[in-house]
GUFI-324378 format. One record per residue (C-alpha): x, y, z; residue number from 1. Coordinates in steps of 0.25 Angstrom, whole numbers. Layout:
((X; Y; Z); NUM);
...
# end
This chain:
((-86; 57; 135); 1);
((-73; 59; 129); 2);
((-69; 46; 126); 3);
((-76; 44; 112); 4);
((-71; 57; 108); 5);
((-58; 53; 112); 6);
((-60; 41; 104); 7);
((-66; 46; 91); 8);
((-52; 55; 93); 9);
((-43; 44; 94); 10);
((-51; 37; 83); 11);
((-50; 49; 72); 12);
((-35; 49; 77); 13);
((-32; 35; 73); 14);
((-39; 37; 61); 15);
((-33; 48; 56); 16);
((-18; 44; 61); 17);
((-22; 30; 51); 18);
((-25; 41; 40); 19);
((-13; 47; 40); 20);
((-3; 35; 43); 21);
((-11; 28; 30); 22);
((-8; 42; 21); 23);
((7; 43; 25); 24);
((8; 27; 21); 25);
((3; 32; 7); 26);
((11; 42; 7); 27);
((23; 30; 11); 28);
((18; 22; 1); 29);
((16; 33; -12); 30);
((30; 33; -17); 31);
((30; 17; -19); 32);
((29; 19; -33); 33);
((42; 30; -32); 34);
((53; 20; -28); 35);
((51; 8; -38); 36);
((57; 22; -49); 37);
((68; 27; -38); 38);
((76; 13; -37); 39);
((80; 6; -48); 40);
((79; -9; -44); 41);
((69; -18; -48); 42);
((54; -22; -43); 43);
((59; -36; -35); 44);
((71; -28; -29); 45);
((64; -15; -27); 46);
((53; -23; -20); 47);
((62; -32; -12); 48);
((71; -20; -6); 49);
((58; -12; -3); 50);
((53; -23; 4); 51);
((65; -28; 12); 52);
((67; -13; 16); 53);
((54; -10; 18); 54);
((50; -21; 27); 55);
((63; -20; 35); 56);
((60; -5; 38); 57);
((48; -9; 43); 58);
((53; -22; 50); 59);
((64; -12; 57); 60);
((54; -5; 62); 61);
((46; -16; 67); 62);
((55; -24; 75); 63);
((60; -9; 81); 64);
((47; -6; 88); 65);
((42; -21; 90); 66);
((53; -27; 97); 67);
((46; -32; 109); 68);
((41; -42; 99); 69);
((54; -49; 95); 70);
((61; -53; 81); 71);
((51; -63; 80); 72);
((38; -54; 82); 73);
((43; -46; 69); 74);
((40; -59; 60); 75);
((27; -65; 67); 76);
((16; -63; 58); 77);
((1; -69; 58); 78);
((-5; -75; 47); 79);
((-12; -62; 42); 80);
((1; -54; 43); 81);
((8; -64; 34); 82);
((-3; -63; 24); 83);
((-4; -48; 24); 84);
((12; -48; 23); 85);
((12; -56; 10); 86);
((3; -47; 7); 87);
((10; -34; 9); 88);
((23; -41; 2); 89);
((15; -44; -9); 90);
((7; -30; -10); 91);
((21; -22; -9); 92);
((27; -30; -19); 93);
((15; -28; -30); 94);
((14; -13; -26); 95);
((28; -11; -28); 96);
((30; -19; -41); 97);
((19; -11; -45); 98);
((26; 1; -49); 99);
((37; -7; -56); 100);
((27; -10; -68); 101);
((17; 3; -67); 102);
((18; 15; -65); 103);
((16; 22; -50); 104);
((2; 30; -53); 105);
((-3; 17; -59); 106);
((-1; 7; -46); 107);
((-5; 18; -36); 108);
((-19; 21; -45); 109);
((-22; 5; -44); 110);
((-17; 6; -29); 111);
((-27; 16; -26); 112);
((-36; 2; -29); 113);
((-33; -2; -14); 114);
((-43; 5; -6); 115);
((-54; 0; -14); 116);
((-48; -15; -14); 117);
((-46; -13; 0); 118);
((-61; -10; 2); 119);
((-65; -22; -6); 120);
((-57; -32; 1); 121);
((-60; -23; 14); 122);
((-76; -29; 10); 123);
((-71; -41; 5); 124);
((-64; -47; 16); 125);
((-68; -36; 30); 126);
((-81; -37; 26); 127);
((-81; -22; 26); 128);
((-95; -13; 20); 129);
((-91; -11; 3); 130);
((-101; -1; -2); 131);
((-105; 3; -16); 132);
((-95; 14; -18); 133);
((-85; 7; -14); 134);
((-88; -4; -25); 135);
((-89; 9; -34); 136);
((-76; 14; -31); 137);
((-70; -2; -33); 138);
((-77; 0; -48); 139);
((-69; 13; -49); 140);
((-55; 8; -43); 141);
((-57; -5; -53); 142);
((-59; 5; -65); 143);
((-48; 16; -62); 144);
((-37; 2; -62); 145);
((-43; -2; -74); 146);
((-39; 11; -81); 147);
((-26; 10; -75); 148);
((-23; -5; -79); 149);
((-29; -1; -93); 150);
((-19; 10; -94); 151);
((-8; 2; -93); 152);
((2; 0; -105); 153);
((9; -15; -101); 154);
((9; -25; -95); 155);
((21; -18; -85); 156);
((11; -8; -80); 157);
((-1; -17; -78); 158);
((7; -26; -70); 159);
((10; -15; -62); 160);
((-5; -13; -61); 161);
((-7; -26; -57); 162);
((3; -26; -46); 163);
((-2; -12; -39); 164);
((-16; -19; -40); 165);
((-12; -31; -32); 166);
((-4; -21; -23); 167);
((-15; -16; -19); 168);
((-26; -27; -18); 169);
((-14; -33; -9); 170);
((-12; -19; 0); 171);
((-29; -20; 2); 172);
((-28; -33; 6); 173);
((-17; -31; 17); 174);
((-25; -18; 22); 175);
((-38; -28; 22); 176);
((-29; -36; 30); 177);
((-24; -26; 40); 178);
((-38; -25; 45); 179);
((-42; -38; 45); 180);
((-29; -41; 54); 181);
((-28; -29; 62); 182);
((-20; -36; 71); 183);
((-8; -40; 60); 184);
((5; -32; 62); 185);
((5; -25; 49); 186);
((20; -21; 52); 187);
((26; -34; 51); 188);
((17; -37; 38); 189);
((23; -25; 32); 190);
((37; -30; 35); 191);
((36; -45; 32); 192);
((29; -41; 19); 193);
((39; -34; 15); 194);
((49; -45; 18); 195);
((40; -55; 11); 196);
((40; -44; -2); 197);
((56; -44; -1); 198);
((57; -59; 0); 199);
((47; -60; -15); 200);
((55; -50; -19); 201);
((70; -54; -17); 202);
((71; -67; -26); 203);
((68; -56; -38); 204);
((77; -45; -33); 205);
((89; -39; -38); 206);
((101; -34; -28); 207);
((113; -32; -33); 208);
((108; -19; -40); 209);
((100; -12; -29); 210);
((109; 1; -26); 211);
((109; 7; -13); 212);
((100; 20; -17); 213);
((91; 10; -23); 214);
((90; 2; -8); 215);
((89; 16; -1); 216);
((77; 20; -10); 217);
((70; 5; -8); 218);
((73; 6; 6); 219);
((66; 19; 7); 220);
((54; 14; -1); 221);
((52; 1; 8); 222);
((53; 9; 20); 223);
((43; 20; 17); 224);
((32; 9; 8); 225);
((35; -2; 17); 226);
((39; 2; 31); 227);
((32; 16; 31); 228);
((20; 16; 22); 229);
((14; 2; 26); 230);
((19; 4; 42); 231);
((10; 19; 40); 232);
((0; 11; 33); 233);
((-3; -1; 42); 234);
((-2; 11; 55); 235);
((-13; 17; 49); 236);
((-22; 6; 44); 237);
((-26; 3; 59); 238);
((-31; 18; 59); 239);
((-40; 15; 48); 240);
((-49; 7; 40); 241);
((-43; 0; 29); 242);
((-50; 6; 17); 243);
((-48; 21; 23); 244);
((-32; 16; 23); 245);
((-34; 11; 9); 246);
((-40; 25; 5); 247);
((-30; 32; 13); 248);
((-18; 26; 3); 249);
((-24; 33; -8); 250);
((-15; 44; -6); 251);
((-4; 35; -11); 252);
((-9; 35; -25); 253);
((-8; 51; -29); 254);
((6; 51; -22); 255);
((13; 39; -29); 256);
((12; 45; -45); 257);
((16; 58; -38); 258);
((29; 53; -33); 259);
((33; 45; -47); 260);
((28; 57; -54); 261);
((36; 67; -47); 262);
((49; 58; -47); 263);
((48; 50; -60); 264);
((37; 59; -67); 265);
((29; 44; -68); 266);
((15; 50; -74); 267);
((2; 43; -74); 268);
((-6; 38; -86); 269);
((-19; 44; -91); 270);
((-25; 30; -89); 271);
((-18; 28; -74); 272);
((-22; 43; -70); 273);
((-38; 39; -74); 274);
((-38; 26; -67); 275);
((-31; 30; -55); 276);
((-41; 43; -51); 277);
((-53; 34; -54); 278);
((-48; 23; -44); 279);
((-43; 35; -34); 280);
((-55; 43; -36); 281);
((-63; 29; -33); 282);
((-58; 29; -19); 283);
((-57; 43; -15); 284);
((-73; 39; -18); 285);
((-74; 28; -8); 286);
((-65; 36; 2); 287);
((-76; 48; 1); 288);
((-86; 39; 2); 289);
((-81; 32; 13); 290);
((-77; 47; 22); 291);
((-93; 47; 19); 292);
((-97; 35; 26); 293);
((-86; 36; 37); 294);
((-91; 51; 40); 295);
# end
């Protein structure tokens, strides 16, 4: 008699725990835009040395509590690994460039894009139920950027539009991926995606003018985007569904102005500020909607 009470506990447990391990990964993730202003070297070498540190932090960690597996099990990767670590490289370098050519609360609003693409491409290639307000709600999102990209002034910030978008097409693509290979070790993706950013990156990057304060603050911001924010992300990505995971990251895009606006007092335009609350307002809709149906 007690057993499926005992495993609708253990159930809402697991659940909850992937809730709250996704919302402190946003939380890792919000002050991404906060670091490319602290340092003063360049997109190629701020990437580079984000990625490097990043991806050895979480590499460290890796071959400390898998050492049963050898050297060689730490660079072993299937096909769909591979694919989603080229993937990741590609997604963190566009994310990060990002905020290089446009301001912070621009590239979050347009990010708040990726639980709606992440439903779509959740139909498109899981086959997964889409419903009418869900295509409302994609109308909505598609508007909301529309307003942002309209507002911006030069060609600088709309390739920085253009970058968080494909940041974040990339990102649903590799959650899409997580459930349709349950079985891929998403630590070593982190890892080796990081590498593979590093590796783009170097040919571009400058050195010889990287100060040490500027290595202690990339350091800091590979460890805590890379290492913890993905490794907190992926942990509770197998608690959850993927669009839930993708609405659950929302609570990245209020924080990431706040920390450039109490830092750098970085305000947002009139024309961003409409645009982002339509496309957030669209998918705090579909997340109602979807507490309706689940209840």
């Amino acid at each position: 008699m007690l057993r499926p009470l005992f495993t609708a506990v253990t159930a809402r447990t697991k659940f909850c725990q992937g809730i709250a391990l996704i919302a402190l990964a946003a939380l890792a993730w919000s002050p991404a835009g906060l670091f490319p202003r602290i340092v003063s070297t360049d997109v190629f070498t701020t990437l580079f040395w984000r990625s490097l540190l990043g991806g050895a932090s979480v590499l460290l960690v890796q071959a400390a509590f898998n050492q049963r597996h050898g050297l060689r099990g730490l660079w072993r990767l299937t096909l769909a690994e591979w694919g989603m670590s080229v993937a990741g490289s590609a997604a963190m370098v566009c994310f990060i460039a990002a905020f290089f050519y446009a301001p912070v609360a621009d590239v979050v609003f347009i990010y708040s894009a990726f639980p709606i693409l992440t439903l779509l491409l959740s139909a498109l290639l899981l086959r997964s139920r889409i419903q009418r307000l869900d295509l409302l709600c994609t109308l909505a999102v598609v508007a909301g950027m529309g307003l942002i990209v309209w507002g911006q002034t030069s060609l600088h910030s709309l390739i920085g539009a253009a970058l968080s978008l494909g940041a974040t097409l990339l990102f649903a693509l590799i959650t899409i991926g997580i459930k349709r290979f349950p079985e891929a070790d998403m630590v070593k993706v982190t890892y080796v995606g990081a590498f593979i950013a590093a590796m783009a990156m170097a040919p571009f990057s400058s050195f010889g003018h990287t100060s040490a304060h500027d290595l202690a603050w990339l350091w800091l911001y590979g460890f805590l985007n890379v290492g913890v924010g993905f490794g907190l992300y992926l942990l509770g990505l197998r608690r959850v569904n993927a669009v839930l995971a993708a609405l659950v990251c929302m609570l990245e895009i209020p924080l990431a102005p706040l920390w450039v606006y109490l830092f750098f007092d970085e305000t947002v335009s009139r024309q961003s500020l409409i645009g982002g609350a339509v496309m957030v307002l669209a998918v705090l809709l579909n997340i109602a909607s979807s507490g309706r149906k689940a209840g």
